[in-house]
Each structure stands twice: as structure tokens, then as C-alpha cells.
N, C-alpha and C positions, 0 to 999 in steps of 0.2 A: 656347778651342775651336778647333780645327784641322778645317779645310771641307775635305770629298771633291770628289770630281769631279762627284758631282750635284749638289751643293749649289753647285760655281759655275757650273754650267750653268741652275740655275735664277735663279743673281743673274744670270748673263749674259742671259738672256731676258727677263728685271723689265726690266734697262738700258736693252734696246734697244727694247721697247712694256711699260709698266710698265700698263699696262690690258687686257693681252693676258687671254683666259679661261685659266683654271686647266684645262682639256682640251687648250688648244691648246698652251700652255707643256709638258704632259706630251709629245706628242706632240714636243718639240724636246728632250726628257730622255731621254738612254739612258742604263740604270742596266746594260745591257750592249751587245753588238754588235749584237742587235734587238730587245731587252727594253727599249718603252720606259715613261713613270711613268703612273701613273694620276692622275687628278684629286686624289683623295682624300690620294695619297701628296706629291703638287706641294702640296697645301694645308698640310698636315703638315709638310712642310722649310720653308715660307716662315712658320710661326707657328715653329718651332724658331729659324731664324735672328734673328726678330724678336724673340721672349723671349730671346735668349742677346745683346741688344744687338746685331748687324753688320750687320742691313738694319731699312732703316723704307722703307716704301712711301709714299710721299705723292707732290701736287704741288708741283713746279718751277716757277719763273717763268725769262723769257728779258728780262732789263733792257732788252737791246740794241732787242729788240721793242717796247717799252715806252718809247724813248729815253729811259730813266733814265742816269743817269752815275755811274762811280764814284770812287772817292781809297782811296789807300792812304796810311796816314799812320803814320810808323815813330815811338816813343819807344823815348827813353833816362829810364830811371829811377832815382833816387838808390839807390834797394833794393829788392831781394826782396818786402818788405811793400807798399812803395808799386806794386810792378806788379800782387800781387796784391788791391788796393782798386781798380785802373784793371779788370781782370778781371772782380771781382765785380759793378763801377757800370756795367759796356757790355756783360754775355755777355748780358741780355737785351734790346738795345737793337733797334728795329724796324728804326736805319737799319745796324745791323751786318751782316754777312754771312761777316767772318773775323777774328777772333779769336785769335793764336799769339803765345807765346812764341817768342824768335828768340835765336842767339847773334849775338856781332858788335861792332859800335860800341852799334846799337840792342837792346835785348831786349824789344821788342814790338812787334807790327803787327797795324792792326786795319784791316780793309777797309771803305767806308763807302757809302750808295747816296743819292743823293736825285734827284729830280724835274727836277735843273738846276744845272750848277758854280754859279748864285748860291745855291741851296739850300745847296750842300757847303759852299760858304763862310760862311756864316749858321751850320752845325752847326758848324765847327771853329771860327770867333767867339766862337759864346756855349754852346753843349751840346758839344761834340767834348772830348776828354782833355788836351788842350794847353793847357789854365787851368788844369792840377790840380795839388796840390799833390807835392811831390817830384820833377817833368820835370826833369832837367836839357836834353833835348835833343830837336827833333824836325825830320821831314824829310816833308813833302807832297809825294803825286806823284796827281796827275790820271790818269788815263785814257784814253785815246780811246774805247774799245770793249772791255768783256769779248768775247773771244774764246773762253776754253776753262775753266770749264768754261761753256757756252750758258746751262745752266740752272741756279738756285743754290736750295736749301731756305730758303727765307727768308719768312715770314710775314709781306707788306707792308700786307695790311688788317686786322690786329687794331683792334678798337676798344679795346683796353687800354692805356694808356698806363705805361712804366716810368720815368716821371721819379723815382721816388723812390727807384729803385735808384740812378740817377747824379747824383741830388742836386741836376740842373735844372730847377727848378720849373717850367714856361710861364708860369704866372701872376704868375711874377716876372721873366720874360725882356723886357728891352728890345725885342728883335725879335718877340717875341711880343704883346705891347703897341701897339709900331706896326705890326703887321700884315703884318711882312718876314717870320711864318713864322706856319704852320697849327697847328705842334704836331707833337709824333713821331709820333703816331699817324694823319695823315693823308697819306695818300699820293693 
């Protein structure tokens, strides 16, 4: 789908107050020089865009606000298969927030968040991709502060827990056991 000029005038208005009312967003929509949208029509582009997949309306969280900290942590993968079993075990992990295949030395990077670098350290220990099988190689880098983007779509209070997509039980983790961690699901 190829987006007109209302249609980015209406992502550009979600952006900047994504809770703004659908009167007042029209009123920031000129579908010409002073023709601007009505309610009804701004309602209608923003379920278009949202059914054709290119915008989701939800809340952001700000980690920074939160003092949560993050790591990026690069692998290198023996193969194709084995990057995509690391894919499948961490796209729904609670403490993920980026996910990409990369070209390079490494071809993958996954961004990670927890409550405190002794947490981070704890996930990349015992739950993080770097026990898995096929790594030939990888490269931790901490963070100071997400800066850009502020806010990131990430779901940190689900009570669901996805250990059995990554194969780390809690109820079979060392650190979980002695009490060095709450479980992925608790933030």
C-alpha cells in the first residue's frame, strides 16, 4: 500500500499525541488548501492503515523513566536454521524489545531490558541466546540510556509467561530457584 499525503498527516498527528480526539486530529488534516477531514473520515484512514498492517495505535513505555537498563547482544550463528530457532525462541520474549537479522561478522541482534545490569546479567547467564546451540560467536554491549527511540512498544506487564517458546523453564533455573530471579514475566 503506498500512503497519500493524508494518510501521513494523520500518522504524523497519532506521533506526536496518539490520544489526541479524532475532531481534533481532522482539524490538523487538510485533504486540501482548506478542506480539512472530518471525524468520521480521520476514523476511517486510521482503521485503513491499521487493517492494511502500517500503524498500531497502543501504549509506549519510556525504560529511561522507569530506570530499567538495556544490552544489545550481537550473535554469530553457525546457520541460517540456527538463527532462525534463536528467532522463533525470543520474538515473543517479555524482556526483548529488538529482534533483527544483521549482515556483518554478526547476523543477529537482539535488544534486551531488565530492571537492573545484575538482572541483564542473570538473563544472558541462564535464559539470554548465548547457551544455545549453534553460537559460534557473540558480543554484549550495555547501555547507558536508550535515548531515541524514548518510547518502545513492549509489553512489560503481561502475566503470560513464554518460557516454553525459549526453552527456559524457571522452574528449572538455578537463579530462579535461589531466588537471583522473579521469572520473565515479572517486571
Amino acid at each position: 500500500m503506498e500512503l497519500d499525503n493524508i494518510d501521513k498527516q494523520v500518522i504524523n498527528a497519532l506521533y506526536k499525541k496518539g490520544r489526541e480526539s479524532l475532531i481534533s486530529i481532522g482539524e490538523k488534516v487538510f485533504k486540501s488548501d482548506q478542506d480539512i477531514m472530518s471525524h468520521t473520515g480521520v476514523r476511517k484512514r486510521i482503521k485503513k492503515l491499521e487493517d492494511s498492517k502500517i500503524l498500531r495505535v497502543q501504549g509506549n513505555i519510556n525504560l529511561s523513566a522507569l530506570n530499567y537498563k538495556t544490552c544489545f547482544i550481537l550473535l554469530e550463528m553457525k546457520n541460517f536454521d540456527e538463527v532462525k530457532k534463536i528467532i522463533d525462541a525470543y520474538s515473543e520474549c517479555p524482556r526483548v524489545f529488538m529482534l533483527a537479522q544483521i549482515t556483518g561478522r554478526f547476523n543477529l541482534i537482539i535488544g534486551i531490558i531488565g530492571q537492573s545490569i545484575e538482572v541483564l546479567h542473570r538473563y544472558i547467564n541462564y535464559c539470554g541466546p548465548t547457551n544455545k546451540k549453534g553460537l559460534l560467536h557473540s558480543e554484549i554491549l550495555f547501555v547507558s540510556s536508550l535515548k531515541c527511540p524514548e518510547y518502545l512498544p513492549i509489553n512489560l506487564f503481561s502475566s503470560k509467561s513464554q518460557e516454553i517458546k525459549c526453552k527456559n523453564v524457571c522452574r528449572d533455573c538455578e537463579a530462579f530457584l535461589d531466588g537471583k530471579c522473579d521469572g520473565c514475566g515479572n517486571f
